[in-house]
N, C-alpha and C positions, 0 to 999 in steps of 0.2 A: 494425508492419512490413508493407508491400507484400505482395500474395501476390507470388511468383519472386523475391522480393529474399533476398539472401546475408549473413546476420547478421557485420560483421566481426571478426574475433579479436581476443579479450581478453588481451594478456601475460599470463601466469600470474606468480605475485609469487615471486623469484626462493627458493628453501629452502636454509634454512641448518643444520644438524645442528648442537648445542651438547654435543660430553661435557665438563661438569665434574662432581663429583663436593660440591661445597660448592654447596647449594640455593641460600642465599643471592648468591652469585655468580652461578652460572647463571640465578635471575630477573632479577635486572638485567642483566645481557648480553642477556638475549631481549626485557625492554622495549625497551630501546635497537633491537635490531635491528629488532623490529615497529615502531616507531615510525617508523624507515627505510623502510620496505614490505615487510620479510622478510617469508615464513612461516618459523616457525621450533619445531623441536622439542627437548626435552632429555632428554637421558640421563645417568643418574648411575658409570656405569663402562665400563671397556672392551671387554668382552665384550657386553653391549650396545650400543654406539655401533659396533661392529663391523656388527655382523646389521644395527641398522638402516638404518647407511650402506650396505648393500649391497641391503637389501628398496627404501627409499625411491628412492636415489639423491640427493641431495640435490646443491645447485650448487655448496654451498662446507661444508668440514667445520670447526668449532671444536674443538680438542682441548685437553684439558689433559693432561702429561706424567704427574704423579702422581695415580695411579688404581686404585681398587679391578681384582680380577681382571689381563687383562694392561694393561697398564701402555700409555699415548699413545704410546710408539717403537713398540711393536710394533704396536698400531693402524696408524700411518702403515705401516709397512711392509707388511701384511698388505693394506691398503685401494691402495697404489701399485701392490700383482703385479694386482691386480683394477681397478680403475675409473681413471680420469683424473681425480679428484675434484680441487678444490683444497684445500689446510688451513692453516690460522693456529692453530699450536703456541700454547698459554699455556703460559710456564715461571716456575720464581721466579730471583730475579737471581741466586743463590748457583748458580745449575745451566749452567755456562755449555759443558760439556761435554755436556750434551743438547742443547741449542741446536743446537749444532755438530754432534750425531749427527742429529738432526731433521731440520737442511737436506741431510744428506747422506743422509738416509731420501727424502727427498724432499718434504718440507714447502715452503709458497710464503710463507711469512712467519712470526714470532713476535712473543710480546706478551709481555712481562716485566711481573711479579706483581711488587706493585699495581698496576695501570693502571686510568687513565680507561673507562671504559664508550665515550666517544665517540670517543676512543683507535683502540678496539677495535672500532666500527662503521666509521672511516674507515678502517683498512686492511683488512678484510672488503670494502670498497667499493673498497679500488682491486686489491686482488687478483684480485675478478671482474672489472672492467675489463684486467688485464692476460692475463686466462686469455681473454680473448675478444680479444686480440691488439690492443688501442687504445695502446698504450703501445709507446718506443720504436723508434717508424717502422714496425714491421712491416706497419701497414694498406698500405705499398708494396709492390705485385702484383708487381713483377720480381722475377723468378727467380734465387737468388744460387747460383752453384758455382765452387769452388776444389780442386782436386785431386778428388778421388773422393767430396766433400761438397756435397752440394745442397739448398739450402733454400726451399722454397714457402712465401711467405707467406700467399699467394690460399688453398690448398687447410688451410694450416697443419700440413703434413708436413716433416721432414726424412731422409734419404736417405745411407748412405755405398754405394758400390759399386752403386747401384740400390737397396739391401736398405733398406727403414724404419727407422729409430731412434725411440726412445721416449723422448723427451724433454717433463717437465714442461711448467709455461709459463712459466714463469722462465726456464730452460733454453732454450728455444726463443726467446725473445725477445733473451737474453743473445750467444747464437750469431748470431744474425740481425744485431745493433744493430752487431756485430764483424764481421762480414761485409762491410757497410756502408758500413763505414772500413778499408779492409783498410791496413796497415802504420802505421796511425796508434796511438800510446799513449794509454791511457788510464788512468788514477789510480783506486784502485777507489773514491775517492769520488766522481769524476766517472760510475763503471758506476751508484753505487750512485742517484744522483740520473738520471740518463738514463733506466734500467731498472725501477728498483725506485721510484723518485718520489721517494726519500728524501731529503731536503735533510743528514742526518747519519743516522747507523747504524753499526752493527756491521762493519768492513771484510769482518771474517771470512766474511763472506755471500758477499760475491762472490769470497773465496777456495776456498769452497766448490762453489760452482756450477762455478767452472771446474775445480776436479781432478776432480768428478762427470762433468761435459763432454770431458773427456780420455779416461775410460774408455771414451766411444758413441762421439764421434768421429775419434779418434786412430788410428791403426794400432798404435802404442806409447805408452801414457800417459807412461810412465817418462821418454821420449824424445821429446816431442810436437814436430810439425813446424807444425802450422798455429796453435795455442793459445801462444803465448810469452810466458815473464815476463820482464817490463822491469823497470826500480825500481819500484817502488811500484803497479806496476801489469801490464798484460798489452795485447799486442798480437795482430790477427790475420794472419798470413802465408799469401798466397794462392797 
């Protein structure tokens, strides 16, 4: 290098936090992700994948629900009041009420035991792709508001009354994509393919995001004026 010349910056390879608690599992998950370009680290319970999700910071968190000490729900919960982390929940297929408690923890995806390894690295990949706002439309800069809700896509804030909301990136994206189309229906398997990339999935996903979504931006969840269920779906009223 030149003497005065400016060495240019290296992407650092994005980290991915691994709690499972089955060694065997958790190597193979991490070849896979390293093979991806993760760095990536493992911990085998939750009490650790705690501390170290909060020492490291990591981009994306991998949890497994059943875990020595506290338990993957409480993880999510604990790791949601603290950082904006993202997570992709492993559950096994009998557990469909953690699932469901998971997204409503705030989780941005799950993977149902047994799954593919590559599975499990391609939605780790579009999860951080959707936490950095590339997924349904949001990379559009107009500013969306309807009654006392306003959403920056540019800044990636949302707004009721002026006041900020804290909403995931699922959530944010979910809110945004409805915004968008104001009065138009949508089928949650249409949400679930738009937003989530899913070509098939669990409906219950996007039935979750949006009673979660009722409670930030609602005035009345109970009673929502802007969030509305249609058949088989939801529309948004501006």
């Amino acid at each position: 290098m030149e003497a005065g010349e400016v060495e240019e910056p290296v992407d650092a390879p994005r980290r991915i936090l691994v709690v499972e608690d089955d060694p065997n599992l958790s190597e193979v998950v991490e070849r896979y992700l390293r093979r991806d370009g993760f760095e990536v680290e493992r911990v085998a319970d939750g009490d650790a994948g705690l501390q170290r999700a909060m020492e490291w910071l990591p981009d994306l968190v991998v949890l497994d629900i059943m875990l020595p000490g506290i338990d993957g729900l409480e993880v999510c919960r604990r790791l949601r009041a603290e950082a904006p982390i993202p997570v992709v929940m492993l559950t096994a297929r009998t557990e469909e009420d953690d699932r469901v408690l998971g997204l409503e923890l705030g989780a941005d995806d799950y993977v149902t035991k047994p799954f593919s390894p590559r599975e499990l690295a391609a939605r780790v990949r579009a999860v951080l792709r959707r936490s950095a706002g590339s997924v349904g439309g949001v990379t559009d800069g107009a500013l969306l508001r309807a009654g006392s809700i306003e959403v920056d896509p540019v800044a990636h804030e949302a707004r009721r009354d002026g006041v900020p909301i804290h909403l995931t990136a699922k959530e944010f994206e979910l809110l945004a994509h409805l915004m968008r189309h104001p009065r138009r229906a949508f089928g949650r398997a249409e949400l679930l393919e738009s937003v989530w990339g899913w070509t098939y999935g669990d409906a219950a996903t996007v039935t979750v995001h949006v009673r979660r979504l009722r409670t930030k931006v609602e005035a009345d969840a109970s009673a929502p004026r802007h969030l509305v269920t249609v058949p088989g779906g939801y529309r948004f009223e501006p």
